[in-house]
C-alpha positions as CSV (number, residue, x, y, z in Angstrom):
1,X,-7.1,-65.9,-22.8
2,X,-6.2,-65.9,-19.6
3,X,-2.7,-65.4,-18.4
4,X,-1.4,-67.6,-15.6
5,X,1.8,-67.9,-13.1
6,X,4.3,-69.0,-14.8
7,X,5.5,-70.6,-11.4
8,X,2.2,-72.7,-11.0
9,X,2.4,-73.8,-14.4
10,X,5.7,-75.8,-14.5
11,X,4.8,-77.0,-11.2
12,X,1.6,-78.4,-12.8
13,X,3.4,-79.6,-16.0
14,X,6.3,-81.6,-13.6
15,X,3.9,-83.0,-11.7
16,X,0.4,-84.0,-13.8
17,X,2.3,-84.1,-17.2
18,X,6.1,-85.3,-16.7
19,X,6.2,-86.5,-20.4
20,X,5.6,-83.3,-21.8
21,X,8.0,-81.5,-19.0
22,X,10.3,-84.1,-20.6
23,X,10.0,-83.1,-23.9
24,X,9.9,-79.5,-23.0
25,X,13.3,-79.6,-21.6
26,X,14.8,-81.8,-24.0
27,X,14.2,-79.1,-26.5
28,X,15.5,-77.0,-24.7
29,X,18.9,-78.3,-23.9
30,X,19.0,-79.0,-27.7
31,X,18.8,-75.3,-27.9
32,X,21.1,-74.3,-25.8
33,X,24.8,-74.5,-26.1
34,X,25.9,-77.3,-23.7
35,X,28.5,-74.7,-22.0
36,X,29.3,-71.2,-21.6
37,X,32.2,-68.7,-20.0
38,X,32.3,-67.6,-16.5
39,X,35.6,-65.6,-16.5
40,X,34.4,-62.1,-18.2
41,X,38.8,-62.0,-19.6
42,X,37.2,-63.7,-22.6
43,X,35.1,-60.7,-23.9
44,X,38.1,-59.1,-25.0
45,X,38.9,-62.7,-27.6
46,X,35.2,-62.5,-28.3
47,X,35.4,-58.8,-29.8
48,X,38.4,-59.3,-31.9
49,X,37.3,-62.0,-33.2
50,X,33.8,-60.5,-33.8
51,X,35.6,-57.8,-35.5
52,X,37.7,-59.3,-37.5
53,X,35.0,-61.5,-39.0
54,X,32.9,-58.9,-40.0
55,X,35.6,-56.6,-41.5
56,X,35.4,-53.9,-38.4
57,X,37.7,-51.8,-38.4
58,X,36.6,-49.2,-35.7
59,X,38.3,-48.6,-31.9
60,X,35.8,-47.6,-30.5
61,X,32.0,-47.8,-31.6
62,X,29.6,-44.3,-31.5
63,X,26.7,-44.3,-28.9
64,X,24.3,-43.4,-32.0
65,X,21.3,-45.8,-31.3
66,X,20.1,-48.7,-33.3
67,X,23.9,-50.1,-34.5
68,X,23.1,-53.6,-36.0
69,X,26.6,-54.9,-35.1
70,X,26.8,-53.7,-31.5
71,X,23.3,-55.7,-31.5
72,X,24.9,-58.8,-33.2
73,X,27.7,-58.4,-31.2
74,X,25.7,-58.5,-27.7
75,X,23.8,-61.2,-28.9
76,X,26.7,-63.3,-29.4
77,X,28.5,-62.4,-25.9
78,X,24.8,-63.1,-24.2
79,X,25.6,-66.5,-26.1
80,X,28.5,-67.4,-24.5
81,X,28.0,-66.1,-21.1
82,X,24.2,-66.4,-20.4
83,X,22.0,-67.9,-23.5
84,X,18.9,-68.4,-21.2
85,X,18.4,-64.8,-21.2
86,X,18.7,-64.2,-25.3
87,X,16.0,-67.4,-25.6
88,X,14.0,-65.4,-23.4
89,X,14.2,-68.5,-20.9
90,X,14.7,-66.2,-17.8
91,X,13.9,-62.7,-17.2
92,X,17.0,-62.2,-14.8
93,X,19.8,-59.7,-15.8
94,X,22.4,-60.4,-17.9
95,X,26.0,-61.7,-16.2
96,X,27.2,-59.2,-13.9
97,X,29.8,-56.8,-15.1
98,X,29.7,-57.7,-19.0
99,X,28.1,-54.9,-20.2
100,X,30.7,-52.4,-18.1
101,X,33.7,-54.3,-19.4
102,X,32.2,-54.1,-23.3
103,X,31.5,-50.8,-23.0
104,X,35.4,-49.9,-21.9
105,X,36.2,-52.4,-24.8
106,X,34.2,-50.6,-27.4
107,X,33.6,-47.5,-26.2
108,X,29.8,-47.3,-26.1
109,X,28.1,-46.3,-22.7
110,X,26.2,-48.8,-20.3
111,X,22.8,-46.9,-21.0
112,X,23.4,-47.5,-25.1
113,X,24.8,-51.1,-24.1
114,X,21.8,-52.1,-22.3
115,X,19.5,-50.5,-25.2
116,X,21.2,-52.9,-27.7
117,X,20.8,-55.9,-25.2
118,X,16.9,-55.9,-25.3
119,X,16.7,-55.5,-29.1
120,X,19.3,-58.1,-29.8
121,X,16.6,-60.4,-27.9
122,X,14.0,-59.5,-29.9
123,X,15.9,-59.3,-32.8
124,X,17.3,-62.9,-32.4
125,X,13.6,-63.9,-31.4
126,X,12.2,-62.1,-34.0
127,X,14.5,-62.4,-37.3
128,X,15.4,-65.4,-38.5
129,X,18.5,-63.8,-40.6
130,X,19.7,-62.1,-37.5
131,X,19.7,-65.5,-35.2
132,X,21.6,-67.2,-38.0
133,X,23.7,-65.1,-37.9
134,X,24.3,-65.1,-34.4
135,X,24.8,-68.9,-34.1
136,X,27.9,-68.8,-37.0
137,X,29.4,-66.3,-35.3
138,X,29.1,-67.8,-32.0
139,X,30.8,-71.0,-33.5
140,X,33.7,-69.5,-35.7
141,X,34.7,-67.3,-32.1
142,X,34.2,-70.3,-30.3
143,X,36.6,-72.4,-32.7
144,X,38.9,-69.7,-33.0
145,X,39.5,-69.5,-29.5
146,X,39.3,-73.3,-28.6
147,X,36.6,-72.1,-26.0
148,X,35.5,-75.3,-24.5
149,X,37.9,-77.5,-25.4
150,X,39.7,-80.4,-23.2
């Protein structure tokens, strides 16, 4: 198969094929949460409340790889502040400064951090359990702390 620009292919879809462009982002917005935090003072709500729904005790987290809940955990903040990037919708980095203000939060380095941020994604892309999982606690923080609300 060949592979093409991924550029020259919407451009081709928009223009030759708006219907399907159409339904393409429809689906997409239905997967999408319909907002998300800018101010980075949330990440603090967001790990308490991550913590105290999954009965976690710990101040501050080892840098052992491969910790399922740091994982979980990362997939949930990339959630609220930039879900194009766990859907694998963009390929840019992840919100400035997040990573560096979980890591003084948990007490995990940057390097470990950014470890866990690429297999959350394929975890959440690739396990069905794990993106469940991901979703309910994105909505019990998200209730919790009236994020979103008017």
């Amino acid at each position: 198969m060949l592979e093409y620009n991924s550029t020259l292919m919407v451009t081709v879809l928009r223009k030759e094929y708006p219907e399907i462009a159409d339904i393409i982002a429809e689906r997409i917005k239905k997967t999408l949460p319909e907002e998300k935090l800018d101010d980075l003072c949330h990440i603090s709500e967001i790990v308490e409340t991550f913590k105290r729904d999954k009965g976690i005790c710990l101040v501050s987290w080892t840098n052992r790889k491969s910790n399922y809940n740091r994982e979980l955990l990362i997939a949930v903040m990339l959630m609220f502040y930039h879900p194009e990037k766990l859907l694998q919708l963009t390929t840019s980095r992840s919100k400035f400064g997040m990573l560096k203000q979980l890591s003084k939060l948990i007490g995990s380095s940057q390097p470990i951090l950014s470890g866990d941020l690429a297999n959350a994604i394929v975890a959440f892309k690739a396990y069905d359990k794990f993106r469940k999982e991901v979703y309910r606690i994105y909505e019990i923080i998200k209730t919790e702390n009236n994020f979103f609300t008017t």
